[in-house]
VEXMAR-365238 format. One record per residue: residue number from 1; residue in three letters; chain; x, y, z of N, C-alpha, C, O in turn. Coordinates in nm, 4 decimals. Layout:
residues N
+-----+-----+----+----------+----------+----------+----------+----------+----------+----------+----------+----------+----------+----------+----------+
!   i !  aa ! ch !     n_xx !     n_yy !     n_zz !    ca_xx !    ca_yy !    ca_zz !     c_xx !     c_yy !     c_zz !     o_xx !     o_yy !     o_zz !
+-----+-----+----+----------+----------+----------+----------+----------+----------+----------+----------+----------+----------+----------+----------+
! NUM ! ALA !  A !        X !        Y !        Z !        X !        Y !        Z !        X !        Y !        Z !        X !        Y !        Z !
...
+-----+-----+----+----------+----------+----------+----------+----------+----------+----------+----------+----------+----------+----------+----------+
//
This chain:
residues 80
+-----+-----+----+----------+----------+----------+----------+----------+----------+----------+----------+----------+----------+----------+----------+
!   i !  aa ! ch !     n_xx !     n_yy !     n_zz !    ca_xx !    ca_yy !    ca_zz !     c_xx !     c_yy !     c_zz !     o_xx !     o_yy !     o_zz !
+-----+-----+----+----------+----------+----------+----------+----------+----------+----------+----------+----------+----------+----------+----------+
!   1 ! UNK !  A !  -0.7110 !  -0.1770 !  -0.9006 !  -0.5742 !  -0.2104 !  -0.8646 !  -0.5084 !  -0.2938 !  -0.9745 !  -0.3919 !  -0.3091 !  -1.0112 !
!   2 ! UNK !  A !  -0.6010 !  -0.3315 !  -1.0047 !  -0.5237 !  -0.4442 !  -1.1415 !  -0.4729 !  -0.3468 !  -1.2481 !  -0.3666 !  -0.3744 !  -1.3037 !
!   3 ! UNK !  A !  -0.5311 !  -0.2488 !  -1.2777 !  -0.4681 !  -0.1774 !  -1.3926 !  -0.3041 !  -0.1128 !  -1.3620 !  -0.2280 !  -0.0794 !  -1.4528 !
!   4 ! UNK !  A !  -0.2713 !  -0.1046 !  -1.2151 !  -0.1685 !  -0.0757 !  -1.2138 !  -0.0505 !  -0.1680 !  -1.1464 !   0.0524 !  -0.1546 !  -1.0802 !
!   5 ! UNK !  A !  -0.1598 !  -0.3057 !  -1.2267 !  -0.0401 !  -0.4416 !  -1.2215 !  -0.0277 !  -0.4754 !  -1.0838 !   0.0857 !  -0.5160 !  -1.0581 !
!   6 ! UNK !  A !  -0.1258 !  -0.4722 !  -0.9601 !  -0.1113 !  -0.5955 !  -0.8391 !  -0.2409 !  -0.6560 !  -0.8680 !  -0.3420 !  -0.6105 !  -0.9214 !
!   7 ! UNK !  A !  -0.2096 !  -0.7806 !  -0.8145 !  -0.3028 !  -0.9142 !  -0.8085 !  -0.3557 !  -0.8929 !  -0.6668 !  -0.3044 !  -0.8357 !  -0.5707 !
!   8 ! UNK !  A !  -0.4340 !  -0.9345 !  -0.6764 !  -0.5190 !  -0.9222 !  -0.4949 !  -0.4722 !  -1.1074 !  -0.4974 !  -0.4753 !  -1.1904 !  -0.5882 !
!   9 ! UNK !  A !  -0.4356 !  -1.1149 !  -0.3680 !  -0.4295 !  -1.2032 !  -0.2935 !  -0.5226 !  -1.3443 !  -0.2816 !  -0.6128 !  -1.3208 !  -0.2012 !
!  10 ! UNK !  A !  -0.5314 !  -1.4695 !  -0.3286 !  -0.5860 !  -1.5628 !  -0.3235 !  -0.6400 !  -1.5676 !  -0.1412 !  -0.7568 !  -1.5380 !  -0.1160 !
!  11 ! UNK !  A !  -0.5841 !  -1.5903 !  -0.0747 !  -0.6139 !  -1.6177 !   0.0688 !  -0.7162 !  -1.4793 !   0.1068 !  -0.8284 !  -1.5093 !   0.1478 !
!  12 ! UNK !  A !  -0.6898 !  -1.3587 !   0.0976 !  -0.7601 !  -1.2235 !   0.1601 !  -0.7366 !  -1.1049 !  -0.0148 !  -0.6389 !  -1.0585 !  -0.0736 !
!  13 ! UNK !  A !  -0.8553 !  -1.1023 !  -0.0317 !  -0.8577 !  -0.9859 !  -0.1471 !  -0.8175 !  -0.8647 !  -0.1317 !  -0.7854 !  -0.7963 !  -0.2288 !
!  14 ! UNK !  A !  -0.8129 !  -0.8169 !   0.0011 !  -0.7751 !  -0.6931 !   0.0566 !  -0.6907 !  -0.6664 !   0.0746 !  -0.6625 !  -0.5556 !   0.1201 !
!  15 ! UNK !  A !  -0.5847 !  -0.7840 !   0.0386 !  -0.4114 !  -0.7760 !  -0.0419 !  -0.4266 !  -0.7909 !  -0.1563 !  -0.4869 !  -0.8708 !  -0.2279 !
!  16 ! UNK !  A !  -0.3471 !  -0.6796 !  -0.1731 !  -0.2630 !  -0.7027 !  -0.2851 !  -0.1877 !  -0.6852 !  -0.3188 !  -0.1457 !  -0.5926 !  -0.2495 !
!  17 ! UNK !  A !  -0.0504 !  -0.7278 !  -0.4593 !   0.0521 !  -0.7334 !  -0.4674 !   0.1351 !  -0.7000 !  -0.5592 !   0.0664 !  -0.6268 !  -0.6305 !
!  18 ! UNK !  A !   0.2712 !  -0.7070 !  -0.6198 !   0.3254 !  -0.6810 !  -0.7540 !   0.4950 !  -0.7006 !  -0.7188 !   0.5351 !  -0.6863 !  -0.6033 !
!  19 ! UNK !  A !   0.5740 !  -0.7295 !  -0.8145 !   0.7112 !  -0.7620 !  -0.7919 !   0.7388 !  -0.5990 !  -0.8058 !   0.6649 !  -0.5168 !  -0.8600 !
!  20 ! UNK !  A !   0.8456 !  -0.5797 !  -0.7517 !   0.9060 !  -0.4613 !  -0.7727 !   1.0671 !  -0.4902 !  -0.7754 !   1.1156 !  -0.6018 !  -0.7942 !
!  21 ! UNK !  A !   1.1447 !  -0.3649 !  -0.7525 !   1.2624 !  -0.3596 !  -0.7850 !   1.2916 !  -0.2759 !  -0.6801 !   1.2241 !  -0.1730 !  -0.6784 !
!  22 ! UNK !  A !   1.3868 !  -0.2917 !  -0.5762 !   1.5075 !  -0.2130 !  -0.5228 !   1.5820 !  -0.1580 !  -0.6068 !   1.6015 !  -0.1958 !  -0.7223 !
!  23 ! UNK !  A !   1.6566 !  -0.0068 !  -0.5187 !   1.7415 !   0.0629 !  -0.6124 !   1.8412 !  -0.0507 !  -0.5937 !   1.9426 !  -0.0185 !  -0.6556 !
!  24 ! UNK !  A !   1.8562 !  -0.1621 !  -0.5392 !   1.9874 !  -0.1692 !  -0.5936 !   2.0004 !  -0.3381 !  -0.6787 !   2.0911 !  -0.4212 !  -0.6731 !
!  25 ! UNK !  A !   1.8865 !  -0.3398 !  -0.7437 !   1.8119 !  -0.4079 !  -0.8252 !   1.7549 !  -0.5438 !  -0.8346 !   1.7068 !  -0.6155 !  -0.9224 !
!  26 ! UNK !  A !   1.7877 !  -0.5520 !  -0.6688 !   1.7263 !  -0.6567 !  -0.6083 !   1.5260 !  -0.6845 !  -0.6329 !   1.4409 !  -0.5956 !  -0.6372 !
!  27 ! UNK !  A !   1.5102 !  -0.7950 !  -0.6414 !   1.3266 !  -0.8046 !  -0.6669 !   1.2719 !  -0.8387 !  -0.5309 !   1.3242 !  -0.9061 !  -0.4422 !
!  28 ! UNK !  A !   1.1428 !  -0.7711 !  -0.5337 !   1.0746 !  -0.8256 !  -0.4280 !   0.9349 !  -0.7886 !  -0.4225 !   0.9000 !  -0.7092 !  -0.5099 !
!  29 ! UNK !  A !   0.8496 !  -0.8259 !  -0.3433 !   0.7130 !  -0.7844 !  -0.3522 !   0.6582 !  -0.6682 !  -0.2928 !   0.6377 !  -0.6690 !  -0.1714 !
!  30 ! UNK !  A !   0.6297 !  -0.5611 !  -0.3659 !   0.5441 !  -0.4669 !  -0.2805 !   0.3799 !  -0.4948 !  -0.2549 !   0.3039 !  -0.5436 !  -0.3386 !
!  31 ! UNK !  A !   0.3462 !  -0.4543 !  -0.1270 !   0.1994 !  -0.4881 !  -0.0558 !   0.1324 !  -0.4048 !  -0.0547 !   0.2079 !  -0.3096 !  -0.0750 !
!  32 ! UNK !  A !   0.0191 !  -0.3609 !  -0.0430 !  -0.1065 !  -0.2888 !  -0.0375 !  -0.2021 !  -0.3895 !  -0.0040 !  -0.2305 !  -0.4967 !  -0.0574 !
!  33 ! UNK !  A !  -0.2699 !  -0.2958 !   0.1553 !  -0.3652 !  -0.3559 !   0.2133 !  -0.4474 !  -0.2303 !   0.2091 !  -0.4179 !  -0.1169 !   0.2467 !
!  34 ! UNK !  A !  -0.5743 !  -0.2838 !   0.1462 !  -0.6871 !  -0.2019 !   0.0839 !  -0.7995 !  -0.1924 !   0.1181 !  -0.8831 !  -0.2022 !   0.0282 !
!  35 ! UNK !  A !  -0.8603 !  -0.1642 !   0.2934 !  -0.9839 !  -0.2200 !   0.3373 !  -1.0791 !  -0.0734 !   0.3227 !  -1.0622 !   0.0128 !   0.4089 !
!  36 ! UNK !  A !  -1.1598 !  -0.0538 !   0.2322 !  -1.2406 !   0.0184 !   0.1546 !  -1.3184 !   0.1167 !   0.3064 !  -1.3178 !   0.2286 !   0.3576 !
!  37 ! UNK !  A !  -1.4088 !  -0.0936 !   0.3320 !  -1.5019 !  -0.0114 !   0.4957 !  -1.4214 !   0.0962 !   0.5254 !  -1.4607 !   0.2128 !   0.5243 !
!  38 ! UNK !  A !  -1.3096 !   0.0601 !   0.5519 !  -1.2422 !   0.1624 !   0.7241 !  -1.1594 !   0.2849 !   0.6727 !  -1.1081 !   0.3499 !   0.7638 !
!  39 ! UNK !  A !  -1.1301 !   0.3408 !   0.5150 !  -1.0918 !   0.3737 !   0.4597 !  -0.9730 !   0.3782 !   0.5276 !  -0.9503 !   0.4581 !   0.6185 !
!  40 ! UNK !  A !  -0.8632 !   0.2598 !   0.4696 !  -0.7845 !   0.2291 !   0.5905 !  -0.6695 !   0.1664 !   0.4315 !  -0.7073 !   0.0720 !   0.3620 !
!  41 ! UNK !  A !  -0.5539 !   0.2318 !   0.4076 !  -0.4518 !   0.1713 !   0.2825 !  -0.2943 !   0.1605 !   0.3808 !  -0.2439 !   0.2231 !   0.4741 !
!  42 ! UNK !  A !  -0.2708 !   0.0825 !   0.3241 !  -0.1331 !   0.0399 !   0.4090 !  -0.0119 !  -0.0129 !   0.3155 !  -0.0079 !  -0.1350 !   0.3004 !
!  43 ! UNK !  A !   0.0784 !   0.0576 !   0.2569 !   0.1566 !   0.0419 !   0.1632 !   0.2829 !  -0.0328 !   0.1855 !   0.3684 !   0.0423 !   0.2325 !
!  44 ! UNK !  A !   0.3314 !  -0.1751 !   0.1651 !   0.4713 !  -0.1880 !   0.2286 !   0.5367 !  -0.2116 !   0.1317 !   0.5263 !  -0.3106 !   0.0593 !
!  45 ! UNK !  A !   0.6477 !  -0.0780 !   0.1156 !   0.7099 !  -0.0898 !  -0.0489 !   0.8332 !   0.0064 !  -0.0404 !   0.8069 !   0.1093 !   0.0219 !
!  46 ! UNK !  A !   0.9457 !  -0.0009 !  -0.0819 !   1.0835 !   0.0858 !  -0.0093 !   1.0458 !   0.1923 !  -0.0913 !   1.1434 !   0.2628 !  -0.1171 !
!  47 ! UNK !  A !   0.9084 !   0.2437 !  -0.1586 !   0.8829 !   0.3337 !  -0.2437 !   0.7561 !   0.3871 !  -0.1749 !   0.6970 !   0.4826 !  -0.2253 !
!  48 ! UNK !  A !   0.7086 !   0.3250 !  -0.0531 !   0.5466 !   0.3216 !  -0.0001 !   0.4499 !   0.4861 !  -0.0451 !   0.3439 !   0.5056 !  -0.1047 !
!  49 ! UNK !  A !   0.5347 !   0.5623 !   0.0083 !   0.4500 !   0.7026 !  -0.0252 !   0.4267 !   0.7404 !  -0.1579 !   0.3267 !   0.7940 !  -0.2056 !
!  50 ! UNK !  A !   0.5391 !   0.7035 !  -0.2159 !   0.5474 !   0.7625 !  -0.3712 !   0.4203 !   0.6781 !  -0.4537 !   0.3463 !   0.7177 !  -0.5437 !
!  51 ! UNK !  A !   0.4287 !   0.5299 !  -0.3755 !   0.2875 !   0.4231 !  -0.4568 !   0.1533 !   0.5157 !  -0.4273 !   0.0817 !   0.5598 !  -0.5172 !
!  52 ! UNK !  A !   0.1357 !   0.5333 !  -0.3134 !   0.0661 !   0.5697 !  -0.2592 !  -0.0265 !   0.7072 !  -0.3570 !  -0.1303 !   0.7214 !  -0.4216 !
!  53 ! UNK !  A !   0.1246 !   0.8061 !  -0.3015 !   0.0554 !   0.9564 !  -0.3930 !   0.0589 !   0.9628 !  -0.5138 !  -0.0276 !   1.0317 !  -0.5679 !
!  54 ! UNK !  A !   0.1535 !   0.8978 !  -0.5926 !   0.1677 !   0.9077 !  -0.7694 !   0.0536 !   0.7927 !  -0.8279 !  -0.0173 !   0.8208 !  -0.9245 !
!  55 ! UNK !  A !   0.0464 !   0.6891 !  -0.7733 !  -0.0500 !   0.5562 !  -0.8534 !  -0.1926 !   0.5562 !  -0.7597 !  -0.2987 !   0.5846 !  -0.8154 !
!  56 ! UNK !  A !  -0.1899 !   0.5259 !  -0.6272 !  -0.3203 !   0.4942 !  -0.5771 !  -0.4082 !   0.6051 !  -0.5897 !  -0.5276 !   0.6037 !  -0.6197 !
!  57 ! UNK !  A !  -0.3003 !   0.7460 !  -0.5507 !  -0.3996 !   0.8433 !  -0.4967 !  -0.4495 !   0.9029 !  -0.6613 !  -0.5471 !   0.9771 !  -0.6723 !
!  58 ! UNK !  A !  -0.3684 !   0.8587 !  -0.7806 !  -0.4533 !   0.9201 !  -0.8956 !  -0.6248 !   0.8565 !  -0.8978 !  -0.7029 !   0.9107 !  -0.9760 !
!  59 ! UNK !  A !  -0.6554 !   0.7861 !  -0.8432 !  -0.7680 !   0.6791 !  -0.8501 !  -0.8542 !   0.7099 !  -0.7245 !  -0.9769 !   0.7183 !  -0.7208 !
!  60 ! UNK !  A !  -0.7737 !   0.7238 !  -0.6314 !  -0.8551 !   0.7022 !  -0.4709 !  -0.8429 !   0.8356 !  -0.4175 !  -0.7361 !   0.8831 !  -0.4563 !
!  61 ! UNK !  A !  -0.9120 !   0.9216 !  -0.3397 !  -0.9327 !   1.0389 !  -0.3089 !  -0.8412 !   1.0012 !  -0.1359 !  -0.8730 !   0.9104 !  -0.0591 !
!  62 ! UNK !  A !  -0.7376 !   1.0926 !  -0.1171 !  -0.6543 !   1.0765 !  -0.0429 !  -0.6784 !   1.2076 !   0.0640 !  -0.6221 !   1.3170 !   0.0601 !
!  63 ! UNK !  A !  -0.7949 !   1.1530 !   0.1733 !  -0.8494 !   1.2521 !   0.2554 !  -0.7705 !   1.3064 !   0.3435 !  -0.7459 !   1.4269 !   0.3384 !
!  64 ! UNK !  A !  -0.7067 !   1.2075 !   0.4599 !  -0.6390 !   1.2390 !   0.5462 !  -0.5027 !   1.2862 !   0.5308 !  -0.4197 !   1.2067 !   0.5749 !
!  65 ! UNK !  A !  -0.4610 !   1.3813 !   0.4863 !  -0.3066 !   1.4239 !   0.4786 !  -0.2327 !   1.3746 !   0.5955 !  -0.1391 !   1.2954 !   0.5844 !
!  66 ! UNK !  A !  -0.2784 !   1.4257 !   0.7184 !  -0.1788 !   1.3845 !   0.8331 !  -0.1533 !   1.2469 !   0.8563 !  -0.0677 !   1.1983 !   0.9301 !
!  67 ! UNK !  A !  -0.2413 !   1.1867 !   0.7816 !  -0.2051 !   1.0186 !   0.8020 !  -0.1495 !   0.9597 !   0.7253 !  -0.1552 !   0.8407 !   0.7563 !
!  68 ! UNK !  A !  -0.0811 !   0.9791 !   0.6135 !   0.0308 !   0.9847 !   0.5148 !   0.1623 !   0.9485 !   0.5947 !   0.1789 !   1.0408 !   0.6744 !
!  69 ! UNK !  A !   0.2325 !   0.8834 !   0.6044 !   0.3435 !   0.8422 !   0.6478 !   0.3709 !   0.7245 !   0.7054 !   0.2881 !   0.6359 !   0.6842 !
!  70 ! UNK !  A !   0.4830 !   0.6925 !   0.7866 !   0.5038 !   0.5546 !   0.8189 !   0.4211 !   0.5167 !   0.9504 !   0.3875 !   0.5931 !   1.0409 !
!  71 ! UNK !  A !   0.4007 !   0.4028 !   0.9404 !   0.2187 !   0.3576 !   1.0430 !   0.2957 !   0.3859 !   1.1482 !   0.4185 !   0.3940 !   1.1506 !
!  72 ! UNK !  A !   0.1888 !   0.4065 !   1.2699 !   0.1835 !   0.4579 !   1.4190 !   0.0817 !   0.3699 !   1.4678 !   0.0853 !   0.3235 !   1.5817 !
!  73 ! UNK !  A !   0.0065 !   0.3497 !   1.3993 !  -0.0766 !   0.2132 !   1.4791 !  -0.1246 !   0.1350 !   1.3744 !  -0.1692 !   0.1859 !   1.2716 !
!  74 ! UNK !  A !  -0.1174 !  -0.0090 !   1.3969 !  -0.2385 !  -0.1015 !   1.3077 !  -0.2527 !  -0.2009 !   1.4023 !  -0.1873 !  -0.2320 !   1.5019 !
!  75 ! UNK !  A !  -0.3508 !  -0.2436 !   1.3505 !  -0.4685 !  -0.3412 !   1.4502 !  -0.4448 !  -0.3283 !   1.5973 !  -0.4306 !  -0.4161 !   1.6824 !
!  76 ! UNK !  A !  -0.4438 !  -0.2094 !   1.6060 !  -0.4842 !  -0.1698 !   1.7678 !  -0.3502 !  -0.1589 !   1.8708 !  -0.3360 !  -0.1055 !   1.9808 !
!  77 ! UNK !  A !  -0.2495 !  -0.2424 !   1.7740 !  -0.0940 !  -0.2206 !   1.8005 !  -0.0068 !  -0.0822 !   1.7976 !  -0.0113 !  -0.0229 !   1.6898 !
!  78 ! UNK !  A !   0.0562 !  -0.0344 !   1.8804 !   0.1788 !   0.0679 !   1.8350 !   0.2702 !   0.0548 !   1.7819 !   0.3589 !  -0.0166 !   1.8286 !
!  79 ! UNK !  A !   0.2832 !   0.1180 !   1.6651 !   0.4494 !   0.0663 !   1.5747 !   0.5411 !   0.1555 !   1.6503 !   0.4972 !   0.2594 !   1.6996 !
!  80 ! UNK !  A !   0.6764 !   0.1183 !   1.6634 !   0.7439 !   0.2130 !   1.6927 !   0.8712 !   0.1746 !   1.6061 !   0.9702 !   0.2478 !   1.6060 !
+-----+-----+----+----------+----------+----------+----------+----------+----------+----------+----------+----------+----------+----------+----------+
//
């Protein structure tokens, strides 16, 4: 993850982070939560899929297609 410029998180390593840019050129931080065990990635970035399929997935083997998109559940919660 470091090669494509986020820092993992002092408090939990399984964040990590990087400034980014809004289109409308506002800064802010995009997130990636990276828990290996559960093969479990969670992108929060107004770019999330594109991080995802263009940068992570060149590196990380991106099994589940249908689970590609905006979350439906985490930690046992329903997003709606």
């Amino acid at each position: 993850m470091n090669h494509l410029h986020f820092l993992s998180c002092k408090a939990d390593p399984d964040v990590w982070m990087r400034k980014a840019a809004k289109g409308d050129g506002s800064e802010y931080w995009e997130y990636v939560l990276l828990y290996t065990n559960d093969a479990l990635v969670l992108v929060v970035s107004e770019h999330g899929e594109q991080v995802l399929r263009q940068e992570i997935g060149k590196y990380f083997e991106l099994v589940k297609e249908e689970s590609i998109g905006p979350p439906q559940l985490y930690l046992s919660g329903r997003m709606h």
